[in-house]
N, C-alpha and C positions, 0 to 999 in steps of 0.2 A: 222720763221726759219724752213728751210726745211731737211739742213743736217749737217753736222760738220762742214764743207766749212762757211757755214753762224755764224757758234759759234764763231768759228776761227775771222772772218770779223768782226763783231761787238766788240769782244774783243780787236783786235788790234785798232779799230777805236776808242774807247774807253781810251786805253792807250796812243795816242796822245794828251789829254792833261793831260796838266804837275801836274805828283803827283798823279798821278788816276791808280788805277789796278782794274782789275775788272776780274769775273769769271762768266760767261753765260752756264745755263744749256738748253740744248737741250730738254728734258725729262719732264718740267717744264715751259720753258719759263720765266725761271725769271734768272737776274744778281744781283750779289752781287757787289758792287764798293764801296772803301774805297777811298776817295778824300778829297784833302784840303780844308779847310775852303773859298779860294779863288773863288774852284771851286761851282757856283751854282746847285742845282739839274738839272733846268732847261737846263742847259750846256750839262749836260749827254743827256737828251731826245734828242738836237737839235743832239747830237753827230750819237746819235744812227742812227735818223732820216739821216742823211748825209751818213750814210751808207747803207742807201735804206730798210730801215725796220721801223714799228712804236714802239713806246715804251709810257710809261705811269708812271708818278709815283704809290707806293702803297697807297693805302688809308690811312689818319691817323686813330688811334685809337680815336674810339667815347667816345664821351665828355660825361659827366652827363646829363647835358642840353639840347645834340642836339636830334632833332624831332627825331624818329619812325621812319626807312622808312618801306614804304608799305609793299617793297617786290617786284622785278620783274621779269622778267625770264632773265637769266644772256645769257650773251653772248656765251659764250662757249657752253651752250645747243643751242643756235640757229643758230651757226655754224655747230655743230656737226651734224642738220638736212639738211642743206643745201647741207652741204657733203654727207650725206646717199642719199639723194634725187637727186643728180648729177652723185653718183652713179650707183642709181637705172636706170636713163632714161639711161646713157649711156651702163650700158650691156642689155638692152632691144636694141638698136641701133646695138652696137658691134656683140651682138651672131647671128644672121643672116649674118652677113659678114664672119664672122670667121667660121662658119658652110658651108655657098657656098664657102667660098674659099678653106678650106680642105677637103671636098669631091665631088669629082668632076664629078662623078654618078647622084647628085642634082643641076647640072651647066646649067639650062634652056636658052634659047635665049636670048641676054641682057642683062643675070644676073649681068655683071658685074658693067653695068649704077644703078641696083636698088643699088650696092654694093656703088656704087660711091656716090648716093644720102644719105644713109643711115651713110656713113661713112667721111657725109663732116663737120656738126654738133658734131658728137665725137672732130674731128681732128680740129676742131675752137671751138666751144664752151664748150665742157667736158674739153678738153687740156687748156682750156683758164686760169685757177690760174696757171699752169707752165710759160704759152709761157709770160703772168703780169710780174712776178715774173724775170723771165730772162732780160724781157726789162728793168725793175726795174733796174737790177743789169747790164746790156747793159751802162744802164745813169750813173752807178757808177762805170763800168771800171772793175764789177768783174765778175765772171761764179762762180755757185753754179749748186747743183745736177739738178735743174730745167732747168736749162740752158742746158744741156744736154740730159735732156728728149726732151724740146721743139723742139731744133734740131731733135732729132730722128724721130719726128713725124712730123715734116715739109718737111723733107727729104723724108718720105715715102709716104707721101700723096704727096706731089708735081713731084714725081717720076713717080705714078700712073696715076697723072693729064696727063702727059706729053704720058704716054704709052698708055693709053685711047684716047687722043684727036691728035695726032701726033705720035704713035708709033706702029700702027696696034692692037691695045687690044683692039680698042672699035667698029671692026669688026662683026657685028651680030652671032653667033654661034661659036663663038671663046671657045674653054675650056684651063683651066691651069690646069696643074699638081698639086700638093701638095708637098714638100718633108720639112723636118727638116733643112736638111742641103740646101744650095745655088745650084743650077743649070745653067748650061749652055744655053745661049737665042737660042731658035730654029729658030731666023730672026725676031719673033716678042717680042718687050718688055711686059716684063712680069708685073705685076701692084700686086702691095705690098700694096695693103689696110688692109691684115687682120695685120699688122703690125702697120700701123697705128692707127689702132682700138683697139690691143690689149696693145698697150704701155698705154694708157690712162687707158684703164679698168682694167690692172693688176698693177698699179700703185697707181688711187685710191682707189682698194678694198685692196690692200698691206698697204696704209696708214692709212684707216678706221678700218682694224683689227690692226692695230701697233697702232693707239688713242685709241682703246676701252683696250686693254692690258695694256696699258701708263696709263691708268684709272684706272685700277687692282691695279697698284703699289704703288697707292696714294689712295689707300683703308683703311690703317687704318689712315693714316691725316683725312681724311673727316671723317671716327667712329670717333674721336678725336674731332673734330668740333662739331660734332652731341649731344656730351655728354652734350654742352651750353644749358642749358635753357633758355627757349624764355620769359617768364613771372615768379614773385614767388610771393606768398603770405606773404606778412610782416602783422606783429603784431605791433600795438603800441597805443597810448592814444585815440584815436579814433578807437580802433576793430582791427580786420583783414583784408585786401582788398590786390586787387591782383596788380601788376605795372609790368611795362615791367623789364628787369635784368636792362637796362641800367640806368632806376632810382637808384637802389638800392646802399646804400651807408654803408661805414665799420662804426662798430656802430649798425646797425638795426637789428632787429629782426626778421627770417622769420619762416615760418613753415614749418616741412619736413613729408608728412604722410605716410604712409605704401606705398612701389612703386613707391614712387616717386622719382627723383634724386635733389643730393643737390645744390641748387641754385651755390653757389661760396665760396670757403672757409671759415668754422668757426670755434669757437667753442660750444657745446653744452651748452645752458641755461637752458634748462629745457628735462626730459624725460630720456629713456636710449630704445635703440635699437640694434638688427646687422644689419652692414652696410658691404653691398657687393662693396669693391674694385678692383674685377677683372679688369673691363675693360680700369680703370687708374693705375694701378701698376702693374698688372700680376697676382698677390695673387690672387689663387681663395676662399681661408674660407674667409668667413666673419666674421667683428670683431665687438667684442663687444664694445658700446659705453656709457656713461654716462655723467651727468653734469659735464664740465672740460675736457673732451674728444677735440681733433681737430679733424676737419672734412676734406675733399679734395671735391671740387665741381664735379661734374662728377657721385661722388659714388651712390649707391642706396639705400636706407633706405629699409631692408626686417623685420623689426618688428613693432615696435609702433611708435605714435607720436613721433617729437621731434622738438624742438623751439634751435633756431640756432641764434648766434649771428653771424654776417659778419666780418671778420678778413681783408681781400684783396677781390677787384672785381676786373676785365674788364684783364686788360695785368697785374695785380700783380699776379692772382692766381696760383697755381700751374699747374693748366690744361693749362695754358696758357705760361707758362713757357715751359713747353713738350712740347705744339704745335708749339713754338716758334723755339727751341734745335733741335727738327725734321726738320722744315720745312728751318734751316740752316744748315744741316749737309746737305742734300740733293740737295744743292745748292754748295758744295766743289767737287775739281776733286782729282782723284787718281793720282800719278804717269802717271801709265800707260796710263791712258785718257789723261794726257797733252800731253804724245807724239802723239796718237793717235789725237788729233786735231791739233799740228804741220804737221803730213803728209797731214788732210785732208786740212789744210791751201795751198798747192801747188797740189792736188791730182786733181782737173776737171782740172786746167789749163792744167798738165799733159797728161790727157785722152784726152782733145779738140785738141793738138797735135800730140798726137798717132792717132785718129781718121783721121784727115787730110793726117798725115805720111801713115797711111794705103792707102787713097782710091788714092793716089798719086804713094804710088810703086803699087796695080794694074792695074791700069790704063798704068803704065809706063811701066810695063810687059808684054803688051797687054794682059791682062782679060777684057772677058768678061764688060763692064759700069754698066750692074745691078748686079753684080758677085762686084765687089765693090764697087759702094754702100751698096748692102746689108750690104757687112764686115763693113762697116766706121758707118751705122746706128746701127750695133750689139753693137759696140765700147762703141758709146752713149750711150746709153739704159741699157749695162750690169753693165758698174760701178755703183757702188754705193756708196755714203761713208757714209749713212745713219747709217749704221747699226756698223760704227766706233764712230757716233757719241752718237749712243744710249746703245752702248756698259756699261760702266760705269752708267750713271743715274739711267738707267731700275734699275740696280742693288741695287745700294741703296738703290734709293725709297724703293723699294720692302724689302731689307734688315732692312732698317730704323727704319720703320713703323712696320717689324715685331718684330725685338727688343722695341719699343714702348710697342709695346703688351704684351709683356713679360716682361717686366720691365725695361728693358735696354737703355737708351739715348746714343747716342757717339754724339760728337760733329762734327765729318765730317768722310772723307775718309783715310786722315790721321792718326786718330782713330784708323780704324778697322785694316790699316797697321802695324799701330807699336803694336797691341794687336796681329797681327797673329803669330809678333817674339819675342813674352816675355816670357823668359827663368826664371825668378826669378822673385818671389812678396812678395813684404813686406806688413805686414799685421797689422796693430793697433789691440789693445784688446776689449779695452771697446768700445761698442756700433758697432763692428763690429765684431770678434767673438763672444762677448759676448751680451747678448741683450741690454746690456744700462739701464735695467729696472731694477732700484738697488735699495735696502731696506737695513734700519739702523737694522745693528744685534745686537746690543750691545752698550754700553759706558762707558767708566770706568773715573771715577774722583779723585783728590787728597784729600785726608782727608784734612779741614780746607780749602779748597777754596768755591767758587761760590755755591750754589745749585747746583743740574744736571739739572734739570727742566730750570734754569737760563742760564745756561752757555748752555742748547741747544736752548734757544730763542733767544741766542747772533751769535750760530753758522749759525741757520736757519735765520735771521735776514743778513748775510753779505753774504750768500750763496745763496741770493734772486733774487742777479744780476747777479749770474752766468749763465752759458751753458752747464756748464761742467755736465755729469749723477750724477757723485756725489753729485754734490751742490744742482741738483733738489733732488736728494733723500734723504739730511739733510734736506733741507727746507719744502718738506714734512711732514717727519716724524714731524718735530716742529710744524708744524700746525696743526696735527691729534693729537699732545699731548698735545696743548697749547687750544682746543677748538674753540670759538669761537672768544677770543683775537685774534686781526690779530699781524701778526710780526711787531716790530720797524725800524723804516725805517734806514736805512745805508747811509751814509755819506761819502765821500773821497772813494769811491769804487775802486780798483785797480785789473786787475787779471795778475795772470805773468805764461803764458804757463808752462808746466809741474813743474811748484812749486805750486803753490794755489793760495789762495785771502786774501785781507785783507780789512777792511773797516773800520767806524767809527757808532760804537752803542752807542747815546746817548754819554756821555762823556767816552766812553774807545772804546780801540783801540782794535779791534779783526781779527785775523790770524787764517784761515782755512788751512793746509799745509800741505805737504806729511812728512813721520815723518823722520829726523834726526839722529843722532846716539849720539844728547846732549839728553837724555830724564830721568827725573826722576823715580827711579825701577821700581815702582809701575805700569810704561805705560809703560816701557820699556818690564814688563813682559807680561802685556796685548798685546804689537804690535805682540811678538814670539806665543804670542798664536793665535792668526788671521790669521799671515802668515801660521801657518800651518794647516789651515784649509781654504787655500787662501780663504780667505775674504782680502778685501783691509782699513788699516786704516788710518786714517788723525787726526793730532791733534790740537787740541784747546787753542788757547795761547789768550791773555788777560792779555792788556798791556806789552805785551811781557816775559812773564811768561806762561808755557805749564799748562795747568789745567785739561783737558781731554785728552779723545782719542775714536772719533769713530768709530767703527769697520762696515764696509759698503761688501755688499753680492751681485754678481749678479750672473747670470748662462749664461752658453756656450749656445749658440743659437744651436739647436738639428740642421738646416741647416750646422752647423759649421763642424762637423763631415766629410758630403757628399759632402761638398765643397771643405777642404783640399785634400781630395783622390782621386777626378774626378783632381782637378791640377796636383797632382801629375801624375795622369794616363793621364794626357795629355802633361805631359813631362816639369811642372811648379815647379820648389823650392820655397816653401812655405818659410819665414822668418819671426819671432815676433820680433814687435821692441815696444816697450813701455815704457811707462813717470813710469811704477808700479815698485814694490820691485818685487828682484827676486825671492823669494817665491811663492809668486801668478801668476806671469808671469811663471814660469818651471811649477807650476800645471796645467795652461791652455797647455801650450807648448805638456806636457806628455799625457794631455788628448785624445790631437787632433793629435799627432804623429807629432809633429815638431821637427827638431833636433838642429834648429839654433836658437836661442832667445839673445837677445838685451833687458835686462832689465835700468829702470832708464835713457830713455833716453830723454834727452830734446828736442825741438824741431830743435835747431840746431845740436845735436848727429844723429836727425830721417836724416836733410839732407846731413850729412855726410855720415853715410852710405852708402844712397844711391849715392853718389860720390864713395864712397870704390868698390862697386856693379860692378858700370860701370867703371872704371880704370879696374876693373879684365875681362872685357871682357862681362859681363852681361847686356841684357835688360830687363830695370828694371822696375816694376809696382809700385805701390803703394796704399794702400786701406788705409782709413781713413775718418772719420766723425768728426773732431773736429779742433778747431782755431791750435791745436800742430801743426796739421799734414799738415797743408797748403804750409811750406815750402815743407818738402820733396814731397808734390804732385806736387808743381808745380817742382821740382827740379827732377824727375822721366821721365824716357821716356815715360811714362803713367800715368795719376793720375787718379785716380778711386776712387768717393768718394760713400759712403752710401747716401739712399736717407732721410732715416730720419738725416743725420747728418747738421750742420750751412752752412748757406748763403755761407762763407769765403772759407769751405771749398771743397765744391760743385760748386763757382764759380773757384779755382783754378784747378779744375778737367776737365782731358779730357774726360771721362764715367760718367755716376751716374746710380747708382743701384735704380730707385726707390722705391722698394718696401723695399728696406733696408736690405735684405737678400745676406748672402754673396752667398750664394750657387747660385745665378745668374753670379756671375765671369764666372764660366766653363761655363755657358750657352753663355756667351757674346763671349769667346775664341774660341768657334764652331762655332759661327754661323759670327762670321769675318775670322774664315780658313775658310766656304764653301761662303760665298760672294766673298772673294778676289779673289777663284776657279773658280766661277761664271763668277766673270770680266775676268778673263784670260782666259776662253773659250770662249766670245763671242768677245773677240779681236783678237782672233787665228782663229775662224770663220770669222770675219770681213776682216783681212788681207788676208788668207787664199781663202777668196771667190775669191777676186779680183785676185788673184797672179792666180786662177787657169782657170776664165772665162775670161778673157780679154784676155789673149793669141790666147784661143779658136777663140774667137771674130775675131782676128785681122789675123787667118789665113781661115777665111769663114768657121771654122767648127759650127758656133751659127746662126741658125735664130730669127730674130731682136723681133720675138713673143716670143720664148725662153728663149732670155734674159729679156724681160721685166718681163717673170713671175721670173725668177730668181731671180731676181733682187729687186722684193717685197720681195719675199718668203725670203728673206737672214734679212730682216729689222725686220720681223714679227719672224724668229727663234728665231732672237737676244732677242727680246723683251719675248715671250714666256719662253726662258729660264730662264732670271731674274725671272720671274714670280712663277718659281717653289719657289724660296725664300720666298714668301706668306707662303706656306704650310709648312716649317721647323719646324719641332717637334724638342726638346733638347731629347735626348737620355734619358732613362730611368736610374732611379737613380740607382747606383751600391752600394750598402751599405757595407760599411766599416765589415772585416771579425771581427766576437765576438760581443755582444754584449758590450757596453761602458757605465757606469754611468753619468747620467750629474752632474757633480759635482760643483762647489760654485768655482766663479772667482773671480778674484780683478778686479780694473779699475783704471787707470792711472790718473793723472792730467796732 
């Protein structure tokens, strides 16, 4: 595919059969098609093929089993030399033409025959993947941007043939003029070779730097690829020995030593080190790790030994999941690009019209025959709709890959759309302002029940099958109190969003819950004491009878602070909604300067609101890491999950924050206002080209050389400007006025 005309083509050819939509990126080369069951893969490729282009399924994902391959050199670099190299001979050919023919001081005897000979090879064999390609599309009854170069260059060499060999030009001592704009014939036809020569050569060096920039933008997908390990070292009953990744299986153990990156998702078995996660989450400190620790593949071990168990390989891991989220957001259109490829869907037919309408009222005005041609070859040559089709893509990519980088995933273009108009964000407590990393502060028991010792191997015991920060942080603490007795296994496990769990220990029934307003004094005075040192408490019932109360502490993620006030200062209503008591919900709220809190609220309270949000006229966000919050995410005009948060709720989300920091939101909010900015300058460049040379073109103020450079030069800005998108720095953090304590949160169920 050469322009938006051909995205256009393939997509609708695509959508003739039944059931099938599909989205074809330019930028990329790949379509996404969602089809029925009826329809076989196979179907699409003939499809595609019938539309005059080749196509290919993707590879599946490699098996455990299958061989090694070697390795070979891919395709795309041995095109990409083919092209340099077609390049290269033809401005070696080209610039001796385009030299004697614009100055005409250097016009020796016959120059024009060596011009002819020099310039016959460009115009048949450089021209030859356009003039393919048109006949290609000739047999399918369409015109694509090629089909209008080929034209241009047929037209001008065969003009030249004609004035050379029949029209007095190829008279010995003959000189031509030079000028930009078209000329009057002095009796003898004038020969339009540097025309011909220069449509090829500023077309392929316009397309060889628009590939190599196209290359830029998919600069951090490939880091992202790169971070794979080719081989890893496993441990097991037979030594250590090294096997390729694709042997390796979840279960085994591998080695990670100083430098080196971790093979694929684990956790740590033996050792403790810092592991540098910059280049898969954004985070640039490195964290410290130990036995029990999860790993991310990709990262780099900067301290000591450490022996790795394998969690997920190949498409489960996280790295592959990223790669996965990228490389389909980048494959969605904008709005504006769908229009944008509806025009260019009708835009050569268009132009191949105009061009005819041109050399026909010429002609018909008595001008000049090479005085119109010229105009009708200008015609061809200057439109472009290239640089409408590259509009969008460049953008992405380049936008995509750099949120990648920094920790940010969106799921496509619609994403970054509806993030550039979010006026209000609803915000979960636990594990997304707060860090989720919760420890048991306390416990209070009834005189004459259970031991405490007891009643917390019962609590860490049914808290075992949770997700929830709380439940890891009882079930913790039981295990650091209980030694090396492992907990009793839990029976009849149940969990019921923003209430708690219940389960079966041994023969009695135990309920971990949020506490009530039935509570005997004794907890009742303990829970007053908690809230008001928000901490968060949950109590203890056993057989249905309350017998403790644990008092549970986390802290406001210091991020938390510079995240709410960059929204604010970016024109965002921050709102807390949470499953906590309002005690510990208002002390995060007052911490962080929120004014609107939603305490106690269940998961179907979180997606009413956000129904209440949007009836008042608001576009609404949603941030959240936990199974609560998945209604209101999906129920949100945005759902934005944490990247440390559940599968459930990170698949309901349109964004994820990998790195788990909320103070990435504002970063994501920038950097989708200056992409969507992005696209709308190089679609107001794209329109804008055309609206203002093709006029030119069609009243003989363009020579047909002109346009051709134009006419690259317009594809290669496009692309260039996405490109600035690489370089986006987030704004420097603006720190909230006074100094702020971090003070002790709760955390919701």
């Amino acid at each position: 595919m050469t322009c938006a005309a051909c995205v256009r083509r393939v997509e609708k050819k695509l959508a003739k059969l039944e059931g099938v939509t599909a989205t074809v990126n330019l930028a990329t080369g790949l379509a996404r098609v969602s089809h029925p069951a009826s329809v076989v893969p196979q179907d699409l490729v003939t499809a595609v093929k019938q539309a005059g282009y080749q196509a290919a399924l993707p590879a599946p994902p490699a098996r455990d089993d299958d061989p090694v391959p070697d390795g070979d050199e891919s395709g795309g670099g041995k095109s990409a030399r083919q092209e340099r190299e077609r390049l290269l001979v033809t401005a070696l050919l080209a610039l001796p033409v385009l030299v004697l023919s614009m100055v005409p001081d250097l016009q020796f005897r016959n120059w024009q025959w060596l011009c002819f000979a020099l310039a016959a090879p460009v115009a048949v064999w450089s021209a030859w993947p356009f003039h393919g390609r048109a006949l290609r599309g000739l047999r399918h009854s369409a015109a694509t941007m090629d089909t209008l170069v080929s034209l241009g260059v047929v037209a001008s060499f065969c003009w030249s043939a004609y004035a050379l060999f029949a029209g007095g030009a190829g008279e010995p001592g003959m000189r031509m003029p030079f000028s930009l704009l078209p000329s009057a014939s002095d009796g003898t036809a004038h020969v339009y070779l540097e025309a011909a020569v220069s449509v090829p050569l500023f077309v392929l060096a316009g397309r060889y730097l628009e590939a190599r920039a196209r290359r830029g933008t998919g600069a951090a997908l490939r880091s992202l690829a790169q971070l794979v390990a080719k081989e890893v070292f496993v441990r097991d009953e037979a030594g250590e020995h090294a096997i390729p990744i694709e042997r390796l299986r979840v279960g085994q153990v591998f080695v990670v030593r100083p430098g080196e990156r971790v093979a694929t998702d684990g956790r740590v078995a033996e050792g403790s080190s810092a592991v540098d996660l910059s280049l898969v989450t954004g985070e640039s400190e490195p964290v410290e790790v130990g036995p029990g620790s999860a790993l991310v593949g990709g990262a780099v071990n900067a301290g000591g030994l450490l022996l790795v168990r394998a969690t997920a390989v190949g498409a489960d891991t996280q790295l592959a999941r990223i790669t996965r989220l990228v490389t389909e957001a980048q494959a969605g259109k904008a709005r504006a690009q769908r229009l944008a490829d509806a025009v260019a869907g009708v835009f050569v037919p268009v132009v191949l019209t105009l061009a005819v309408t041109v050399l026909g009222f010429w002609l018909g005005a008595g001008a000049d025959p090479q005085a119109a041609l010229t105009a009708c070859v200008a015609v061809l040559v200057v439109a472009c709709p290239c640089a409408l089709g590259l509009a969008t893509p460049t953008a992405l990519m380049a936008a995509t890959g750099r949120g990648a980088q920094l920790g940010v995933l969106v799921s496509g273009p619609q994403t970054l759309e509806a993030l550039q108009h979010v006026d209000t964000v609803v915000l979960d407590k636990t594990g997304t302002l707060t860090s989720g990393h919760m420890s048991v502060a306390g416990m209070t028991t009834l005189p004459g029940t259970l031991p405490a010792d007891h009643l917390l191997r019962l609590a860490g015991a049914v808290e075992q099958a949770s997700e929830h920060p709380l439940g890891r942080a009882i079930t913790a603490h039981a295990r650091r109190a209980t030694g090396e007795e492992p907990l009793p296994a839990v029976l009849d496990f149940a969990a019921t969003p923003g209430h708690g769990v219940t389960g079966r220990v041994g023969s009695r029934t135990v309920e971990v819950t949020v506490p009530d307003g039935d509570l005997p004094p004794a907890l009742a005075e303990a829970l007053t004491a908690a809230e008001s040192t928000a901490h968060t408490a949950v109590v203890v019932r056993v057989d249905g009878r309350a017998e403790a109360l644990i008092v549970v502490g986390d802290l406001v993620r210091p991020g938390s602070y510079r995240a709410v006030d960059r929204l604010r200062w970016l024109g965002i209503r921050p709102v807390l909604a949470t499953g906590d008591r309002t005690a510990p919900a208002q002390a995060v709220a007052d911490a962080l300067g929120i004014d609107e809190v939603h305490a106690r609220c269940s998961p179907e309270d979180k997606a009413a609101l956000v129904r209440r949000l949007q009836e008042e006229g608001c576009r609404v966000a949603v941030v959240g890491d936990g199974v609560n919050d998945a209604a209101a995410l999906a129920r949100a005009d945005l759902g934005i999950a944490m990247g440390s948060g559940t599968d459930v709720a990170i698949g309901a989300a349109d964004l994820t924050l990998v790195r788990g920091d909320i103070e990435a939101l504002a970063d994501a909010v920038r950097l989708a206002r200056r992409t969507l900015g992005t696209i709308r300058a190089n679609l107001v460049w794209a329109f804008g080209y055309n609206v203002v040379t093709v006029p030119l073109a069609m009243v003989g103020l363009l020579n047909p050389m002109v346009a051709a450079a134009a006419m690259s030069a317009s594809s290669v800005l496009v692309v260039c400007n996405s490109l600035r998108l690489r370089a986006w720095q987030p704004a420097p953090v603006r720190r909230p006025g006074g100094a702020r304590q971090v003070r002790k949160a709760g955390g919701p169920r």
